[in-house]
ZAMARGU-4260 file (C-alpha; in steps of 0.2 Angstrom, whole numbers, plus 5000, padded with zeros to 4 digits):
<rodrens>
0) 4820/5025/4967 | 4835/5014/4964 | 4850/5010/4978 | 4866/5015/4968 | 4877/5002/4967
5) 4894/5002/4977 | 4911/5006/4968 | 4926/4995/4977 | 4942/4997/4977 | 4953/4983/4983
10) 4972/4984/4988 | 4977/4966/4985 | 4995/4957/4984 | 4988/4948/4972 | 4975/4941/4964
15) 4968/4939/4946 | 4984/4931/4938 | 4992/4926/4954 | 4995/4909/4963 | 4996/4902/4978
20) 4983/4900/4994 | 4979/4920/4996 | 4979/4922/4977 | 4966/4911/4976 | 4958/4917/4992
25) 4956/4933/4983 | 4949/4929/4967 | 4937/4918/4977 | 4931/4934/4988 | 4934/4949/4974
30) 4923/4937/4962 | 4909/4933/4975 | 4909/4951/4982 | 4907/4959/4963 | 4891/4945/4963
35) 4883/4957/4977 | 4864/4964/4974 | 4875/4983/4980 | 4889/4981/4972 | 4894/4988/4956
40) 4911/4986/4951 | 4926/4981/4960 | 4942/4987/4955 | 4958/4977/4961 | 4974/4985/4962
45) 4988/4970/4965 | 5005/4974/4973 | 5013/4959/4966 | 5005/4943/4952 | 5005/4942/4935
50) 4991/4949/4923 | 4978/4937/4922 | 4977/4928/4906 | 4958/4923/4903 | 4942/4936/4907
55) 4940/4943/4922 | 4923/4936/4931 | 4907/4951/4928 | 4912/4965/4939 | 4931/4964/4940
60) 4943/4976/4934 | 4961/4972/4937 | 4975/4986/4935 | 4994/4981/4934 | 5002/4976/4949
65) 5014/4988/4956 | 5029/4981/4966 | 5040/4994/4970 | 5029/5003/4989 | 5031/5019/4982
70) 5024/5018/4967 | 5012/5008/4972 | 5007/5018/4985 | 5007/5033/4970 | 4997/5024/4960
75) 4983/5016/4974 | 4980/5036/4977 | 4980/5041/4959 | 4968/5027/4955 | 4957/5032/4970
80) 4956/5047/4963 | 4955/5045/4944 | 4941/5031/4946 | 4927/5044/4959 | 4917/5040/4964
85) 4924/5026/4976 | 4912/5021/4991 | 4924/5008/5000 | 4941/5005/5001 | 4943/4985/5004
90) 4963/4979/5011 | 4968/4962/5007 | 4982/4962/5019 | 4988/4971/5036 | 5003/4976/5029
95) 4991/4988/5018 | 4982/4993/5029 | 4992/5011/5032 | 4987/5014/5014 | 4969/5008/5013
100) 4966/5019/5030 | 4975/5034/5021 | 4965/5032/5006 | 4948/5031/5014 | 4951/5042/5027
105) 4956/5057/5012 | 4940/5051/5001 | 4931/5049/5018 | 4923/5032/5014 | 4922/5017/5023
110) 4938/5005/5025 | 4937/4987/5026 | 4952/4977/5032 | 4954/4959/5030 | 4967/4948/5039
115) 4971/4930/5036 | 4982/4923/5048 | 5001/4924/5056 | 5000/4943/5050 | 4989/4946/5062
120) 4994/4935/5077 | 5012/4945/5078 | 5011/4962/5088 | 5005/4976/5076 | 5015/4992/5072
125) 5007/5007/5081 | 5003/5012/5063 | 4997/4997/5056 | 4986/4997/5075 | 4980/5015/5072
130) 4976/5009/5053 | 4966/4994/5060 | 4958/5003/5071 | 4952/5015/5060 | 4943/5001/5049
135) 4924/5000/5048 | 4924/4983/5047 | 4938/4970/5051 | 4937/4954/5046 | 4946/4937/5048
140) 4950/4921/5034 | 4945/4910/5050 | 4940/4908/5067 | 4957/4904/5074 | 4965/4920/5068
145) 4950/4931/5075 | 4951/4924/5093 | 4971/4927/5092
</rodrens>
């Protein structure tokens, strides 16, 4: 019998379309994670970028970033929900990790939260602690950042 593949949705600031270093981080780890054996699709929902303007590696669906924090709050839950099933909730940034834990904890999948750096040597929030702390799996950009 065959392992179904894993359906990802990833709340990004940006990626496909963006620039700069965590941009480019992204597409790097989005691109690499769609390669996976388990994984199926990956479905990246931006908070801020531009649309990418050439194709999307295999794997990659990239829906319209969403700047204003309401609606894109509105729209990561609609797209969780329209787009079942979802089997992880991946968070590209601390700030979002109060959203990804929300979404995952209603869906009850696992959450995985990535942090890269100065965002995560500063004190956390107690939400964004609680949020953290509800992750599956955190993981850090580099070495430094996880022994701070």
């Amino acid at each position: 019998m065959a392992e179904s593949r894993l359906r990802v949705l990833a709340l990004v600031t940006d990626a496909f379309g963006g620039h700069g270093g965590i941009a480019q981080y992204n597409r790097d780890f989005l691109s690499a994670l769609a390669r996976c054996d388990r994984v199926g699709d990956v479905m990246v929902l931006p908070r801020i970028g531009a649309r990418s303007e050439g194709p999307l590696p295999s794997g990659i669906q990239q829906l319209n970033a969403v700047e204003n924090r309401l609606a894109y709050s509105l729209a990561t839950l609609w797209t969780a929900i329209k787009h079942q099933p979802i089997d992880l909730v991946f968070c590209g940034h601390l700030r979002m990790a109060p959203l990804a834990a929300v979404i995952a904890r209603v869906l009850k999948i696992p959450l995985w939260v990535q942090i890269h750096g100065i965002e995560a040597w500063r004190e956390y929030s107690a939400l964004q602690r609680r949020s953290v702390e509800s992750a599956t799996i955190v993981t850090s950009v580099s070495r430094y950042t996880r022994r701070r």
